[in-house]
C-alpha positions as CSV (number, residue, x, y, z in Angstrom):
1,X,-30.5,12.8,-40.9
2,X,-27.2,14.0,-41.9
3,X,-23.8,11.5,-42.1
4,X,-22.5,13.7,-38.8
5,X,-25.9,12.6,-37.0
6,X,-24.8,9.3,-37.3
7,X,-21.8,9.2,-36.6
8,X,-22.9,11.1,-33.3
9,X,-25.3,8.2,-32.4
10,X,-23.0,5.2,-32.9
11,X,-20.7,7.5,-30.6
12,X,-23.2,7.3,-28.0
13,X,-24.5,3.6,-28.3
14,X,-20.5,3.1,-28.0
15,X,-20.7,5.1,-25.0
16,X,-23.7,3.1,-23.4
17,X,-22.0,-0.1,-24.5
18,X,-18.5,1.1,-22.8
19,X,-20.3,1.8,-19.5
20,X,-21.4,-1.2,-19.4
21,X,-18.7,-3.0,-20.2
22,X,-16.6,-1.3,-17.9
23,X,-19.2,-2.3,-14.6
24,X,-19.0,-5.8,-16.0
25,X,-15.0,-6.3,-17.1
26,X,-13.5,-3.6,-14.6
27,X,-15.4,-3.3,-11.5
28,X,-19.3,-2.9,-10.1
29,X,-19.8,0.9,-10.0
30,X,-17.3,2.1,-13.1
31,X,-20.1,2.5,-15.7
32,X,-22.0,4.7,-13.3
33,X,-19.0,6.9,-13.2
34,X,-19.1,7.6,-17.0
35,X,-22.5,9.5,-16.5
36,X,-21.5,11.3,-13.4
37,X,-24.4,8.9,-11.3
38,X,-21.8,9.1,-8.4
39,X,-24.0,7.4,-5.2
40,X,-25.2,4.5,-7.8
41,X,-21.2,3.9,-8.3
42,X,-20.2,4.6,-4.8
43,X,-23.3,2.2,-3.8
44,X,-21.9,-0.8,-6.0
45,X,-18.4,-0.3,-5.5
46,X,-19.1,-0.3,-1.5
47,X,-21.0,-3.1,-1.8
48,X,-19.2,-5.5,-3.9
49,X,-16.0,-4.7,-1.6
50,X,-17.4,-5.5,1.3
51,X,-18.9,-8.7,-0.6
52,X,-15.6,-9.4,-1.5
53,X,-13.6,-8.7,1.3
54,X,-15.6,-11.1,3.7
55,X,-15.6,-13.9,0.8
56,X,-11.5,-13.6,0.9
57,X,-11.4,-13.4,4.2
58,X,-13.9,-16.7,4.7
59,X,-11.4,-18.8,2.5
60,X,-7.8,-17.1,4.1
61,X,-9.1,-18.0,7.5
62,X,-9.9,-21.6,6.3
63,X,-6.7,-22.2,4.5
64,X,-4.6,-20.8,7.3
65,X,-3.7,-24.0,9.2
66,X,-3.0,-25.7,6.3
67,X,-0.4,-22.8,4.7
68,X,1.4,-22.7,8.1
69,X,1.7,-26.6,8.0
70,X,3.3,-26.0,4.7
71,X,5.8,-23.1,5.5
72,X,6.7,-25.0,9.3
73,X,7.2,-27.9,7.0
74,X,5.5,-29.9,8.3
75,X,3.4,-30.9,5.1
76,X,5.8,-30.9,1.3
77,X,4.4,-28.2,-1.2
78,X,3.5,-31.1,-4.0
79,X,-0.2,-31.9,-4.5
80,X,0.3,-35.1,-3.6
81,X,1.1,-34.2,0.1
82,X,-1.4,-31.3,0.2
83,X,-4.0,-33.5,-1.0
84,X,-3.2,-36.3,1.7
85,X,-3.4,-33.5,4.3
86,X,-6.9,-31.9,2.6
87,X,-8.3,-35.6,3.4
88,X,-7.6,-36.0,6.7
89,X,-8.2,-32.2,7.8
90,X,-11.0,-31.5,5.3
91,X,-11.5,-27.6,4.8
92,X,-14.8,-26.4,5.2
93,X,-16.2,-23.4,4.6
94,X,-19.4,-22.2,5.8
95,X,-21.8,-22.4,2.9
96,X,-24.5,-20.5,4.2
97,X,-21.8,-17.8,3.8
98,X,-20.0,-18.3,0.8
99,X,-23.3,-18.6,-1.1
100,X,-24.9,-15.4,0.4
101,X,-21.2,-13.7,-0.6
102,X,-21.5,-15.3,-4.0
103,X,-24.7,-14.1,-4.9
104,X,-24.1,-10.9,-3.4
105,X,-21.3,-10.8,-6.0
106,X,-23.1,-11.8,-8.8
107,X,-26.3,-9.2,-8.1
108,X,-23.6,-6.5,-7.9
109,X,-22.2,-7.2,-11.3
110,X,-25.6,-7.8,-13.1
111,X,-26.9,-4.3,-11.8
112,X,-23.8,-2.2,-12.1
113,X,-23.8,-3.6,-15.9
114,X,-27.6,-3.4,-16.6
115,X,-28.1,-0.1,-14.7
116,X,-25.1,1.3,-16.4
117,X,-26.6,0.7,-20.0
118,X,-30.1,1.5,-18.6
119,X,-28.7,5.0,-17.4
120,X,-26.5,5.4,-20.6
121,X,-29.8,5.2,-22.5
122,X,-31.5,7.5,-20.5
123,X,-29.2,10.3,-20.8
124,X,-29.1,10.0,-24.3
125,X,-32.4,10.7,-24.8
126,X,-32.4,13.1,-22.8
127,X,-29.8,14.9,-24.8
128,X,-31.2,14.2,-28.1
129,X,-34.7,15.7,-26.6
């Protein structure tokens, strides 16, 4: 094993690592891109969107009465008067929902980073076979 062959390798555990990181820092789906695995990426991309989407749109919809209060001023932008408000028009969101969106979420993440490093291993041996 030559100096060169090295080098090479640590290039590709970089390149395993990279994928990885970039699912799990950047976005669900990114590492899947670096190995050309375009349905996985499209897959965990779509998926985590939509994920998101609704969860954003749960807590916008919630907040909503309380934000016009606010700009109508009706209720002062201090915590003090917001918090007042929160207590006697609590904000609930549907936690059924918000956990099902959660761990929706947090699957994506896990298995656009593990399937990212999984795939990035794979390839390699396949190139070094």
């Amino acid at each position: 094993m030559t100096e060169s062959d090295d080098i090479d390798k640590g290039a590709r555990m970089k390149k395993n690592m990279k994928a990885a990181l970039l699912s799990g820092l950047v976005y669900p789906g990114v590492g899947q891109l670096i190995y050309q695995a375009y349905w996985r990426a499209c897959a965990l991309a779509a998926l985590f969107s939509i994920a998101a989407y609704y969860y954003v749109e749960e807590v916008v919809n919630k907040y909503q009465p309380l934000v016009d209060k606010v700009k109508s001023g009706e209720v002062a932008l201090n915590s003090q008067a917001l918090a007042i408000e929160i207590s006697k028009n609590p904000i609930v969101l549907d936690a059924q929902l918000v956990s099902s969106l959660t761990y929706t979420l947090i699957v994506c993440w896990l298995v656009g980073i593990v399937d990212a490093y999984r795939l990035g291993i794979k390839k390699d041996a396949k190139a070094s076979s």
